[in-house]
Each structure stands twice: as structure tokens, then as C-alpha cells.
C-alpha positions in Angstrom: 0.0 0.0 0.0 1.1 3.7 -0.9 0.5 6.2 1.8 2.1 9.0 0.0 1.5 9.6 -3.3 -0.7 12.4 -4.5 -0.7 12.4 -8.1 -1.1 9.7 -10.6 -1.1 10.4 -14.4 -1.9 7.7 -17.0 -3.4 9.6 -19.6 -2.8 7.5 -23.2 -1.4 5.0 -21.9 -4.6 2.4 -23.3 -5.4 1.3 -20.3 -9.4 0.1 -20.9 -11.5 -0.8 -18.9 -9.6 -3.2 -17.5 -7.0 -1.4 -16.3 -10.1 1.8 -15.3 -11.1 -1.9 -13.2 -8.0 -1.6 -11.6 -7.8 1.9 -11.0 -11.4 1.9 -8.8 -9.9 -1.0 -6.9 -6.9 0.5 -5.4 -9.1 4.2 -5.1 -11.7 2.2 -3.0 -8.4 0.8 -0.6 -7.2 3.6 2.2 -5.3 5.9 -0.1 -3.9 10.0 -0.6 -4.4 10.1 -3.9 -5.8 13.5 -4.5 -5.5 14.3 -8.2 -5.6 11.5 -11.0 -5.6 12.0 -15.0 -7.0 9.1 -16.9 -7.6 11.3 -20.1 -7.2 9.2 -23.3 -7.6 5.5 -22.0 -10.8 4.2 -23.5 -12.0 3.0 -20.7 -15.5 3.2 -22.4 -19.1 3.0 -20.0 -17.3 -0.2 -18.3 -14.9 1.7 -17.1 -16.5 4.9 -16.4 -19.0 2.8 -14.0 -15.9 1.3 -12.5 -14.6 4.3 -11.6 -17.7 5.6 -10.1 -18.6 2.7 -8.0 -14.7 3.7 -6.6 -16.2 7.5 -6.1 -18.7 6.1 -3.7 -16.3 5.1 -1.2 -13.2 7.3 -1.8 -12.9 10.8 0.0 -9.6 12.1 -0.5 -9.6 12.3 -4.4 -10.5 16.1 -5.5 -9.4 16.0 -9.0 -10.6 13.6 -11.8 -9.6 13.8 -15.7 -11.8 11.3 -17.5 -11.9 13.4 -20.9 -11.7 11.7 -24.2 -12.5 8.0 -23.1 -15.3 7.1 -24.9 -17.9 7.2 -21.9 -21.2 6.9 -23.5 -24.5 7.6 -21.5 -24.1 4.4 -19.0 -21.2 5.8 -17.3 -21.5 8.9 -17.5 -24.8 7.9 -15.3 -22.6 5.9 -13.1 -20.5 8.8 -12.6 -23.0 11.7 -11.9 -24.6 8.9 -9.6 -21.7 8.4 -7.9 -21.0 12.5 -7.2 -24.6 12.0 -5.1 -22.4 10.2 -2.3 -18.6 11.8 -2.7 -18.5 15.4 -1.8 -14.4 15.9 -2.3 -14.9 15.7 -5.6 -14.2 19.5 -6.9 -12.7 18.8 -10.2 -14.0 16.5 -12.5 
């Protein structure tokens, strides 16, 4: 487990939604995180509802880049959803 790091940036790296899976897994453990970039990934409405599931039970991110992933209607649902529950959310 990481108890320092801040900032994570995977933006192109083609992660999917597998690796978006990933990503909501280890922001659901006890983590610092505060600002993550997964612009560019295609993590598709798979991943998007992934990530928002994560939002539900993660309060120290503040800054989320999700642009150009090809989120469709489903998770960008499971996103605005998920923004009901997580109020340190301020950048998204």
C-alpha cells in the first residue's frame, strides 16, 4: 500500500476498462491520492462505472480527468450517480 502519493497520471497509456477496473480497486483501498488523470484510456461505460462505483467510497480524491474515453450515456450515469455520495470531488 502507498500512503504518499498524491498524483497519478496515466493519460494515453490504453489502459481500458480493464485497467479503469484496476484503478477503482486501489481508489476504494485507504489511499492519498488526491488528483488523478485518466484522459485518453478508453475505458469506455465499463470503465467509467468502474470508476464511479470507486467515487462512492473514496474521499480524499479532488481532481478527476476522464476526458476523451469514450464514456457513453451508462457511465457517465454511473458517474454523476456516484457525485450524489462523494463530496471531495471539486474537479471532475
Amino acid at each position: 500500500e502507498n500512503y504518499t502519493l498524491t498524483h497519478l497520471s496515466l493519460e494515453n497509456n490504453r489502459i481500458g476498462a480493464a485497467g479503469a477496473e484496476a484503478v477503482g480497486e486501489a481508489l476504494r483501498k485507504k489511499s492519498t491520492l488526491t488528483h488523478l488523470h485518466l484522459e485518453n484510456n478508453k475505458i469506455g461505460d465499463e470503465g467509467a462505472v468502474a470508476v464511479g462505483e470507486a467515487l462512492r467510497e473514496n474521499f480524499t480524491l479532488t481532481q478527476l480527468n476522464l476526458r476523451d474515453n469514450e464514456i457513453g450515456e451508462a457511465g457517465a450515469v454511473a458517474i454523476v450517480e456516484a457525485l450524489r455520495e462523494n463530496s471531495t470531488l471539486t474537479d471532475l
